[in-house]
Every structure is written in structure tokens, then in C-alpha cells.
N, C-alpha and C positions, 0 to 999 in steps of 0.2 A: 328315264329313257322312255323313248315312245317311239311304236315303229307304225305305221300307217302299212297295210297290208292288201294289196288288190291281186288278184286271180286274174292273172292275162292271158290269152293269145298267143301275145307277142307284145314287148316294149323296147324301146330304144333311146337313147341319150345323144343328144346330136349341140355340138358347139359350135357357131359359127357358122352354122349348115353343115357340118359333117358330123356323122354320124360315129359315135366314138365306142359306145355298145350296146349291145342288143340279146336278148332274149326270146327263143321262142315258148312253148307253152311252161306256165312256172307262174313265180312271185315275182312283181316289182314292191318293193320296202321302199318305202319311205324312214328315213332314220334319223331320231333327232334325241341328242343329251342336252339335260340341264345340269344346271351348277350341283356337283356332288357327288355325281354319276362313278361308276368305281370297272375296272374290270370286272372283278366279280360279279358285279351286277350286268353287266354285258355276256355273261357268260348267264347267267339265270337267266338272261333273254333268250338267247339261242337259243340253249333248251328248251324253253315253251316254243319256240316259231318251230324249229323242226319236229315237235312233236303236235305240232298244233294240226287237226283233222278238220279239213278247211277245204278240201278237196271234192268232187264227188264221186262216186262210187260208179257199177254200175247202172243200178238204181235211182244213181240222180241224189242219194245223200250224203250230206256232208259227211265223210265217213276213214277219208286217205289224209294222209299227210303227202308232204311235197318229197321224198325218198320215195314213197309208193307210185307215185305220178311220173317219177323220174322227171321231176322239175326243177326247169333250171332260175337263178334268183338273180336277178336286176336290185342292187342297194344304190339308192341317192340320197343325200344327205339333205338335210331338210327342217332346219334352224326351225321355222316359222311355224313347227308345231307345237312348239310353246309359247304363242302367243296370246297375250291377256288382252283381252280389250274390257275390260270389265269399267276402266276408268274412261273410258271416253270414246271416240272414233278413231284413234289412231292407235294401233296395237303395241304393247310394248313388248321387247324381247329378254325383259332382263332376267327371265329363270334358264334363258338358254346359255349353254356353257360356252364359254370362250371360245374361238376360233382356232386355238393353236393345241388348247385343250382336245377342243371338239373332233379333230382332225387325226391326235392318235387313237382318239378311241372309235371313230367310224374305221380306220385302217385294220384295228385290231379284229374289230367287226367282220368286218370283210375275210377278213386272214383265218380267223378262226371257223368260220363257214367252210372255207376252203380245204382245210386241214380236215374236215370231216367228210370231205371227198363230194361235195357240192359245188356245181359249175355257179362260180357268182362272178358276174359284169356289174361294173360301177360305176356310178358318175366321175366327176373332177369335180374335188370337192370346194367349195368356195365359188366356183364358175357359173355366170349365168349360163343357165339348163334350158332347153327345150327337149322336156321328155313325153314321146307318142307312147299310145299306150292302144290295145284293143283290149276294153275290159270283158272278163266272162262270166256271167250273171246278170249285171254287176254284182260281185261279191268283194265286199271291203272289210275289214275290221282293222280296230284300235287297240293296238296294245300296248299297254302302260307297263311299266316298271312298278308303278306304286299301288298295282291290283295284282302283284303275283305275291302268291303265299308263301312263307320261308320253308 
């Protein structure tokens, strides 16, 4: 699992030209499983993102989490951050998990955020996205499933 993490502003998810959700200051996640991906491991994910101090202070360091910020989280789903282009110029997908797969386990995602009393907006999952974003910093990071410690 891999979640692509940016510090906004404000983000939004819009289909079609309508705008379907939006966040103001908080996280937009990017969220992508490959093949093998387990609940439990989506749950070692959570935990690192909400405890993750990513945030800044008032000092200006990275020093809060997104509960200390009272941030709210924007999750879109985002196959293509398993892409290998190692073999050539055209990327291949195939560490990423199945669609049907992939789709309970972003919901469980989502649900389980929720359940910890975090306002999360989300894309449609499968749907072409146009998602705005005001980033702040820019501050981005990469989080891996397979760089967290047991």
C-alpha cells in the first residue's frame, strides 16, 4: 500500500465538472494497493498517517499531526502509484491490485478513518478525477506499506 500525502489549503474532486468533495485545510491522500495488500495492513497504515507530524507548529516545524490541526482528509484512489516503467516507456500496472479488490479495501480505508472521528471526503473510485488542489509548502510525502516497521 502506498499513500501519496500533500498538505493543502483546500482540495476538491470534481466529475464531469461537478464538484463531488472538497476539503479545506488538511490532507489530500492519494491511495493505492498492490496485489497482497491485507486489512491489517491498511490499518498499520492509518496509524502511521494519523500519527504522522507532518504538520507545522507555530514555529513553522513539522511538529503536529492532522488531529492537532483539526485537519480534514480528502482520500482518492490512485492505481498508478504502482507503476513500473523500469521495462520501457510505457508503465506497467501489474503490482497494482485488482479493481474489485482494490475498491474494498479504499472503502474500508475511508471507513476506518471515519470511525476515528476524522472528517474524510473522497473521490469515486474507478472515475475519471479531476482533482484541484492548493498545495502548502509544498509539503508531499511517500508512504509505503513496505518501509513501516512491525
Amino acid at each position: 500500500m502506498k499513500v501519496l500525502i500533500q498538505i493543502v489549503k483546500q482540495a476538491s474532486v470534481s466529475i464531469n465538472g461537478q464538484k463531488t468533495a472538497a476539503i479545506n485545510y488538511g490532507a489530500l491522500y492519494f491511495v493505492a494497493f498492490k496485489v497482497g495488500d491485507t486489512v491489517e495492513l491498511v490499518d498499520k497504515m492509518i496509524t502511521k498517517l494519523i500519527k504522522l507530524r507532518i504538520f507545522p507548529d507555530n514555529e513553522g516545524k513539522t511538529n503536529l499531526n492532522i488531529s492537532q490541526v483539526q485537519g480534514q482528509i480528502l482520500s482518492v484512489s490512485q492505481f498508478t502509484l504502482y507503476a513500473d516503467a523500469r521495462g520501457g516507456n510505457r508503465p506497467s500496472f501489474v503490482a497494482s491490485m485488482p479493481g474489485g479488490e482494490s475498491e474494498q479495501l479504499y472503502h474500508y480505508f475511508n471507513e476506518q478513518i471515519r470511525t476515528l472521528g476524522y472528517k474524510v471526503e473522497q473521490g469515486v473510485f474507478g472515475a475519471d478525477m479531476e482533482v484541484a488542489l492548493i498545495n502548502e509548502g509544498p509539503f508531499t510525502v511517500l508512504l509505503d506499506s513496505e518501509q513501516l516497521y512491525e
